[in-house]
N, C-alpha and C positions, 0 to 999 in steps of 0.2 A: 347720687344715692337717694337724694331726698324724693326726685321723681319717679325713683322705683318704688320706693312705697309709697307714694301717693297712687302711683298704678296698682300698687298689691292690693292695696283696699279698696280699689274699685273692682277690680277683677272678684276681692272676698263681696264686695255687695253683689255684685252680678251671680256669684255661684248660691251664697245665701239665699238671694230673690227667687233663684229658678228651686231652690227644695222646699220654699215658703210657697212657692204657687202651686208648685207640684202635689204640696199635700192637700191646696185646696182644689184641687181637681181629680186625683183617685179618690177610689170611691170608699176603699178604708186604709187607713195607714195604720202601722203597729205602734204602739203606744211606746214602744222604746224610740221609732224615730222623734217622737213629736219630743220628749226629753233631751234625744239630743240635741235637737236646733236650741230650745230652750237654754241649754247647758252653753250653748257657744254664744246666744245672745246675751245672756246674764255676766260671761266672762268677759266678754268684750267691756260691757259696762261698768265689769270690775276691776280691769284694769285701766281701761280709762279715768274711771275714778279714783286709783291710786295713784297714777301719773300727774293730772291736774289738780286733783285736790279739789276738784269743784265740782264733777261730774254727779249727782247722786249715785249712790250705791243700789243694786239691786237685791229685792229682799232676802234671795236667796242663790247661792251658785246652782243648783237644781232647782229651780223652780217648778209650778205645775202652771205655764202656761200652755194654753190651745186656742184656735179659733183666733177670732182676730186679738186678742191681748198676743200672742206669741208672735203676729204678722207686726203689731206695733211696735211690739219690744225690739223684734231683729230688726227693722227697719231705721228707728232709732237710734238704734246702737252704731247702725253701721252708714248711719248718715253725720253722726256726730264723730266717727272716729275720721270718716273722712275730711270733712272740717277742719279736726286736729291736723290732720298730715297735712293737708293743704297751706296750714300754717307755719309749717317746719320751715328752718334754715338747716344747712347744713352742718352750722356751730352744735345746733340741740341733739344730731343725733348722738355723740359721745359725752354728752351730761348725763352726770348721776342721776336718777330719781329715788329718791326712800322713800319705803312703805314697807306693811307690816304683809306679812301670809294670812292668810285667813283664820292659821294658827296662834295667831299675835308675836309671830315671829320678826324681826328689823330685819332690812334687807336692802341692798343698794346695789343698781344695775343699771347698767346705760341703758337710757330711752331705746335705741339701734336695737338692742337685746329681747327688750320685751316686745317691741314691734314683730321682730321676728317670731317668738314663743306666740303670739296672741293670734299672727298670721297662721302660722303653723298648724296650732292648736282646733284655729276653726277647720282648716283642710282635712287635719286628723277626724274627727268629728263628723263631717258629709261624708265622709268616705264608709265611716260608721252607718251611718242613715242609708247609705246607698245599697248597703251590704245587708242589713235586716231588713229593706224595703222587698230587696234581688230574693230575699228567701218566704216573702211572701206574694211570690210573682207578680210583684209590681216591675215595671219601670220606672226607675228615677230617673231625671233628666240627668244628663253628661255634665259636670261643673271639673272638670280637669281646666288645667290654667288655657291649654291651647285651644281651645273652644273659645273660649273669651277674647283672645287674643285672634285667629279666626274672624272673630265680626268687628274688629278692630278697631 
């Protein structure tokens, strides 16, 4: 189990990477996409932040980054959650973690849990970007998992 998400999150860097380059090579992208990459890098470092406890927090869950702050922040994000999984045993995936919502709400959820929610959540997301890039006849590149998997 622990090596499937250490895969998931290479596959989410690999799909992140290709809509982080993608938007530096059209030649305009919609301002909603760039919010969304934004929104999934910010999360990721929000819940890695609540998880470790060590992570910094990022200034905002919508943030306004673009240009290369936006390529640093995903890139980061998703080089330190891979990190984290790398570091997994199998014991950690069904440990509690507490942390609050963004609402100051307490909450406690197996690490397994949120790995999945935070994977998910960025897939939700690109699929977003993919969708408002397709209606401004752009092409986004393909970040479906089998693609990834494909170059093996």
């Amino acid at each position: 189990m622990v090596n499937h998400f250490q895969r998931m999150w290479r596959y989410t860097d690999w799909a992140d990477g290709r809509m982080i380059a993608f938007f530096g090579s059209a030649e305009s992208v919609p301002e909603r996409c760039r919010a969304f990459m934004a929104h999934i890098a910010a999360a990721q470092q929000e819940w890695l932040a609540r998880i470790t406890q060590t992570t910094p927090k990022p200034e905002a869950i919508w943030p306004d980054w673009s240009g290369e702050r936006l390529a640093a922040e995903s890139e980061a994000a998703r080089k330190n959650w891979i990190a984290y999984a790398d570091s997994l045993t199998l014991d950690d995936l069904p440990k509690p973690c507490h942390y609050q919502s963004l609402a100051g709400d307490p909450f406690e959820t197996p690490l397994a849990d949120i790995m999945i929610h935070v994977l998910n959540h960025s897939t939700h997301h690109r699929a977003q970007i993919a969708s408002a890039a397709r209606a401004a006849d752009l092409a986004p590149p393909p970040t479906d998992f089998i693609y990834f998997a494909r170059e093996g």
